[in-house]
C-alpha positions as CSV (number, residue, x, y, z in Angstrom):
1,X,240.1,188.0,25.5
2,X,240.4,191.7,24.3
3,X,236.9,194.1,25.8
4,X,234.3,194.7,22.8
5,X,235.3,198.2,23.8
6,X,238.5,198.2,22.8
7,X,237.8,196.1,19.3
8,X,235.2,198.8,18.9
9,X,237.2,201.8,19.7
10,X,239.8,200.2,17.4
11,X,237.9,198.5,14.5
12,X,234.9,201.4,14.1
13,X,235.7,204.6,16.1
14,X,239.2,205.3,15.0
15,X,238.8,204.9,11.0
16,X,235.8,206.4,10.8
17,X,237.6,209.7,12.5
18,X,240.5,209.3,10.7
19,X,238.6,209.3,7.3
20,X,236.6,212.5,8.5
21,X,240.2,214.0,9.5
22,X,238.7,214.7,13.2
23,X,240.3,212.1,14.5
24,X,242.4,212.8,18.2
25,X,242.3,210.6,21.5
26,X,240.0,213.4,23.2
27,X,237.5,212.4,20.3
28,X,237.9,208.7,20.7
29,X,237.9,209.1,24.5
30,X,234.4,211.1,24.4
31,X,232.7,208.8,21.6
32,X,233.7,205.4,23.4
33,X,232.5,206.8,26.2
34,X,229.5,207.9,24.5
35,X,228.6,205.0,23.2
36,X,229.4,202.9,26.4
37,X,227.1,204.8,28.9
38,X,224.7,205.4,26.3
39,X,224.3,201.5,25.0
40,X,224.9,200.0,28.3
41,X,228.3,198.9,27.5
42,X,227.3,198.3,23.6
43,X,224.7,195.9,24.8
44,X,222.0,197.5,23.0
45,X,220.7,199.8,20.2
46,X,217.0,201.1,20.9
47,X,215.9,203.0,23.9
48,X,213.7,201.0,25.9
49,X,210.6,203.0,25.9
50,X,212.1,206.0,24.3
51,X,213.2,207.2,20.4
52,X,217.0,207.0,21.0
53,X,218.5,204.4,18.2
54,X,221.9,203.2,17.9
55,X,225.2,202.7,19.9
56,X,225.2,205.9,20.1
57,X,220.9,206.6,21.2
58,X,221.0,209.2,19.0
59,X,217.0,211.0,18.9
60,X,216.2,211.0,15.4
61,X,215.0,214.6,15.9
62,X,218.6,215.4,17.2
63,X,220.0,213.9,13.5
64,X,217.1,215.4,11.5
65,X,218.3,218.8,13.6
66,X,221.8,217.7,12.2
67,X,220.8,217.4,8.8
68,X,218.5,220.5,8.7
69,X,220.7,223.1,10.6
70,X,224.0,222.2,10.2
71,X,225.1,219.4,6.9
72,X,222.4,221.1,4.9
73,X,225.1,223.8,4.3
74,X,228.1,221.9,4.8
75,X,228.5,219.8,1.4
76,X,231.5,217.7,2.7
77,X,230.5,216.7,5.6
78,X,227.4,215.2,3.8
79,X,229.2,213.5,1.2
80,X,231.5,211.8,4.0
81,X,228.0,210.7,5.9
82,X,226.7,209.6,2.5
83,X,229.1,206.4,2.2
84,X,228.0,205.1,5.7
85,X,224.5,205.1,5.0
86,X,222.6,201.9,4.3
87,X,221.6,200.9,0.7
88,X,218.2,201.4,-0.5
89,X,217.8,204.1,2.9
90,X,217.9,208.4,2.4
91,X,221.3,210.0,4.3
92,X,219.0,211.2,6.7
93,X,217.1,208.3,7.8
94,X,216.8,207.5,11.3
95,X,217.5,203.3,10.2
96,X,221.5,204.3,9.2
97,X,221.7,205.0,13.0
98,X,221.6,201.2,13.5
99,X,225.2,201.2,11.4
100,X,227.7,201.6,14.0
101,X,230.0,203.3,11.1
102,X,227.1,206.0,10.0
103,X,226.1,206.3,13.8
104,X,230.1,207.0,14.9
105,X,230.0,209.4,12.1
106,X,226.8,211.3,13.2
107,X,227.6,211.2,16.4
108,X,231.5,212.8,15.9
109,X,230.0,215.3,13.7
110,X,227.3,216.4,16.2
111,X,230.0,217.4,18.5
112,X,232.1,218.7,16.4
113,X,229.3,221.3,15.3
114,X,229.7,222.7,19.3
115,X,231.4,225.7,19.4
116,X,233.5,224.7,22.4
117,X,236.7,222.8,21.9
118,X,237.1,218.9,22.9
119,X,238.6,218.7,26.4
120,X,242.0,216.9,27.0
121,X,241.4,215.5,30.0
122,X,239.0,212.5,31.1
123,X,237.4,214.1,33.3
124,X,236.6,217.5,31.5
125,X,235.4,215.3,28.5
126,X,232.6,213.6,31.1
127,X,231.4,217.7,31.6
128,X,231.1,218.2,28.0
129,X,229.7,215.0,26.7
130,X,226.8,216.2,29.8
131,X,226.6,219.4,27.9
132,X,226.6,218.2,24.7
133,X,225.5,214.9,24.7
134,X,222.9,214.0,27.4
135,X,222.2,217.6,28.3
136,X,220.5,218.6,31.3
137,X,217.1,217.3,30.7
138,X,219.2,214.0,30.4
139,X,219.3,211.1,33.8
140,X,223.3,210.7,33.4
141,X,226.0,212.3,35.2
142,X,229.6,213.0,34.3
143,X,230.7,209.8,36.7
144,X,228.5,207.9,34.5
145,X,230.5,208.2,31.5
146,X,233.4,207.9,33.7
147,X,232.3,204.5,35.4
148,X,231.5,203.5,31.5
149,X,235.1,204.0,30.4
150,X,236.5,202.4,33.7
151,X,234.3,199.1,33.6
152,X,236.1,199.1,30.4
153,X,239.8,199.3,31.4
154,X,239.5,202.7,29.2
């Protein structure tokens, strides 16, 4: 029986990079992993008790601050977010975090708006997801994303 991580990695991460052209195993290495510590190994897709949403628990302030400061002058990037949003719902809105597709997307590009490059190495890419990711007013640790990727076989 193949790990949901892997179908993920392979059925949602990897096209949705490929179609934004950021697409490298560094950046599928730091979004699974993202997504496994952050979900509790893609269990679920609402902070208990917090406003993190998706695979992802992306803060809708963090993807308002997304849309504000950084795709409100980047016209392509918006356009490539605008054919994973949900139906009926505004770019922007909080709700398209709950598509794993939009949320993948988000979360790629929020990373990709640090000025520090993606890490090759593991290891180095559990630092900078605690950087960039988590921060340090977040409760996970670089092993964290590590033991996520290794429960995994990742």
């Amino acid at each position: 029986m193949t790990d949901p991580a892997v179908i993920f990695r392979d059925k949602i991460i990897v096209p949705v990079l490929r179609e934004l052209e950021l697409c490298s195993e560094a950046a599928t290495t730091l979004l699974l992993g993202t997504a496994l510590h952050e979900s509790g190994g893609l269990r679920y897709i609402h902070q208990d008790g917090g406003p993190a949403m998706g695979l992802y628990q992306m803060e809708p302030d963090t993807l308002d601050d997304l849309w504000t400061n950084w795709l409100a002058y980047r016209r392509e990037w918006r356009q490539s977010l605008e054919v994973y949003g949900e139906v009926g719902l505004e770019e922007h809105d909080p709700e398209n975090l709950y598509n794993a597709r939009y949320a993948t997307a988000t979360a790629r590009l929020q990373y990709y708006r640090q000025p520090e490059r993606l890490p090759s190495t593991r290891e180095d890419l559990a630092y900078y997801y605690k950087r960039h990711w988590n921060t340090s007013k977040g409760r996970a640790t670089p092993q964290d994303f590590l033991d996520a990727l290794d429960r995994h076989g990742v």
